[in-house]
C-alpha positions in Angstrom: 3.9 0.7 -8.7 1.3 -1.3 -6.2 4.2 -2.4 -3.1 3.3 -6.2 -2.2 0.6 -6.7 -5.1 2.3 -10.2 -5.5 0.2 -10.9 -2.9 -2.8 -10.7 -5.1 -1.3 -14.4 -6.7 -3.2 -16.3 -3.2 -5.7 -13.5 -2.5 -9.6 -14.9 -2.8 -10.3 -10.9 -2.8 -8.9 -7.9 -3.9 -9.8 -4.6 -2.6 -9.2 -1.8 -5.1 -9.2 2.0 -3.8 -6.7 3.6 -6.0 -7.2 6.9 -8.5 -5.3 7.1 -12.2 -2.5 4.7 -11.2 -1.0 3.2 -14.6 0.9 0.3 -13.2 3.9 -1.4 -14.5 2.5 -3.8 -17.3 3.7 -7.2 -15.0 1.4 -5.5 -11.8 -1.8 -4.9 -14.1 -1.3 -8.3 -16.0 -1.8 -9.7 -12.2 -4.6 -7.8 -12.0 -6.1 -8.7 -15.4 -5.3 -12.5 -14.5 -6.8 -11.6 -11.0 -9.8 -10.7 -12.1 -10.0 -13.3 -15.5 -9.6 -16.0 -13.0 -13.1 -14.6 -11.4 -11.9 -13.7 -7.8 -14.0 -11.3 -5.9 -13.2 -7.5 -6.5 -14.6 -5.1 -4.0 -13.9 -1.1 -5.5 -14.4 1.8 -3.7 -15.0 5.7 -5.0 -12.3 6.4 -7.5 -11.4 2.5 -8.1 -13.7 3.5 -11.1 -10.7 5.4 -12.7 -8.5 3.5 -11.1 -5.7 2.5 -13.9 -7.1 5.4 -16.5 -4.8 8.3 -16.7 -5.8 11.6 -16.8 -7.4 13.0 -20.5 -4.4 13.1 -22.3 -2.3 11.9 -20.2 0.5 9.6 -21.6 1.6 5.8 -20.2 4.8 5.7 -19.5 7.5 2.8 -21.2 6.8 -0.5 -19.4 4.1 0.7 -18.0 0.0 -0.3 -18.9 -3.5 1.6 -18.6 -6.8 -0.4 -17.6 -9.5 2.8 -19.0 -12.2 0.3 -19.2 -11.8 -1.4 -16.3 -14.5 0.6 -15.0 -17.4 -0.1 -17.8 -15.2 -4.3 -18.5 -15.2 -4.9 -14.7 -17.0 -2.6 -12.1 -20.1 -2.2 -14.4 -19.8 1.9 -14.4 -19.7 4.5 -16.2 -18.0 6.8 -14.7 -18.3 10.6 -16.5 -17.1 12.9 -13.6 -18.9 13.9 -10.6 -21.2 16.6 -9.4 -19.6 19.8 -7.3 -18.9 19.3 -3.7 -21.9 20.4 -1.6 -24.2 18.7 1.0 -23.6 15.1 2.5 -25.1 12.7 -0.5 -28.4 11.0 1.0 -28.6 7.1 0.5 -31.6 5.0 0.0 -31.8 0.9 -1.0 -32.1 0.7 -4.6 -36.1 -0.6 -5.4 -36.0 -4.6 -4.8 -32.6 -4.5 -3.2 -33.5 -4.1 0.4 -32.9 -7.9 1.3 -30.1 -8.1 -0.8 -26.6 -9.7 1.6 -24.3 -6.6 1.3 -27.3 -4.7 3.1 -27.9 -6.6 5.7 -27.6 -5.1 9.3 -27.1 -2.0 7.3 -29.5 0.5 9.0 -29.4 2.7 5.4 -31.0 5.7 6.5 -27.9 6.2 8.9 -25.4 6.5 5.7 -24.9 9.2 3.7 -21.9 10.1 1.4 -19.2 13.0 2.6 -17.5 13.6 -1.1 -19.2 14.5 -4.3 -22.0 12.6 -5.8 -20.5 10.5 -9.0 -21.9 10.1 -12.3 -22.3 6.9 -13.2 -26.0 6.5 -14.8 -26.5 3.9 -17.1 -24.8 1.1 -15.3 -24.0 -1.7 -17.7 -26.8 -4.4 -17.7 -24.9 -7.1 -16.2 -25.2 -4.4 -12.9 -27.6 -4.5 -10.2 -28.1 -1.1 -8.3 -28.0 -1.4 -4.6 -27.8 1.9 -3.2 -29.2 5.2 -4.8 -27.5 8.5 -3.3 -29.3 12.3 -4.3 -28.1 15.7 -4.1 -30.6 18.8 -4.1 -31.1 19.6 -7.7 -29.8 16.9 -9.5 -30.6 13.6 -10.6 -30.4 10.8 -8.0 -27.6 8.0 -9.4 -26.5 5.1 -8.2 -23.6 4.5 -5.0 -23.1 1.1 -5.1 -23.9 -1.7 -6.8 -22.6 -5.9 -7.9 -21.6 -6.7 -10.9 -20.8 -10.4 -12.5 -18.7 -9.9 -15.7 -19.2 -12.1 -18.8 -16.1 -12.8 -19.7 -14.7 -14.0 -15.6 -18.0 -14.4 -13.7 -16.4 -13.1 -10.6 -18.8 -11.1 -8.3 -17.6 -7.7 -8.4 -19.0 -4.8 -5.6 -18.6 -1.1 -6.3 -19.5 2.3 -4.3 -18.7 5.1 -4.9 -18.9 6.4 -1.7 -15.3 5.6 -0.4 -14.6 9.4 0.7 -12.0 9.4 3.7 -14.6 10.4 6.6 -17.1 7.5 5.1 -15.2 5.5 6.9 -16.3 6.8 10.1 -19.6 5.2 9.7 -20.3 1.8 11.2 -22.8 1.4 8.0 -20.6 1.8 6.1 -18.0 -0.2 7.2 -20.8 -3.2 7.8 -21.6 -2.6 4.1 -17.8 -3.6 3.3 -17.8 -6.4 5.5 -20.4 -7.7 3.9 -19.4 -6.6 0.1 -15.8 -9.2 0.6 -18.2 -11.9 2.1 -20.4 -11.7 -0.7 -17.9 -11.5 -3.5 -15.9 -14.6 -2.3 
């Protein structure tokens, strides 16, 4: 259970940050409507498993799972995450640089503290905006908009989200701009 997600009903945006919550069916109904009405949804890091329970995990009476919400709403694909290791470097996605949600966003000052996700193809309804790289592995992508067929709300996902992210002023200008942009 979400406490206060009735608040949702006269929200313009909703900020998801949640991992492997299944939610009473009446709270993700809200959400569904939420999102079906095409509000703005800003997700961060494990939003893309946010109402998917664990592999084999079981949905308790009453209660609802979203496990595509990820691939129906975010854009993602989500298929687990590299090991923890050095700080994930960031660069703007080819043709993204002017894009809103970067602007005043000095890039080369944000880098990722958790693991790098794996989340490569994005659906094609997705735009890439940031691209984070590890040594050794393939580069994927950290954040990115999407615009659902069936709501047309402007969705924003990173996957960067990780606690000490939050110390960054990029980052947290990349947020501010992510809910003005999905409004």
């Amino acid at each position: 259970q979400i406490p206060g997600l009735s608040a949702l009903a006269g929200a313009d945006v909703a900020v998801i940050s949640v991992r492997r919550r299944v939610l009473p069916k009446e709270q993700l109904d809200a959400i569904r409507r939420f999102v079906s009405d095409g509000k703005g949804v800003v997700a961060l890091r494990t939003a893309s498993h946010a109402f998917a329970p664990r592999a084999g995990g079981s949905v308790p009476d009453g209660h609802d799972a979203w496990t595509a919400f990820d691939a129906e709403v975010l854009g993602g694909n989500y298929h687990g995450h590299h090991s923890e290791g050095p700080p994930v470097a960031v660069a703007a996605a080819a043709g993204a640089e002017s894009h809103a949600i970067l602007s005043g966003v000095d890039v080369h000052k944000l880098f990722g503290h958790g693991s790098l996700y794996k989340v490569s193809p994005l659906a094609a309804s997705a735009t890439p905006l940031l691209i984070g790289s590890i040594p050794g592995q393939p580069a994927e992508p950290v954040a990115w908009i999407n615009v659902p067929g069936s709501s047309k709300g402007r969705v924003f996902y990173s996957s960067l989200g990780q606690i000490d992210d939050f110390t960054q002023p990029e980052f947290n200008r990349l947020l501010k701009n992510a809910i003005d942009w999905v409004k």
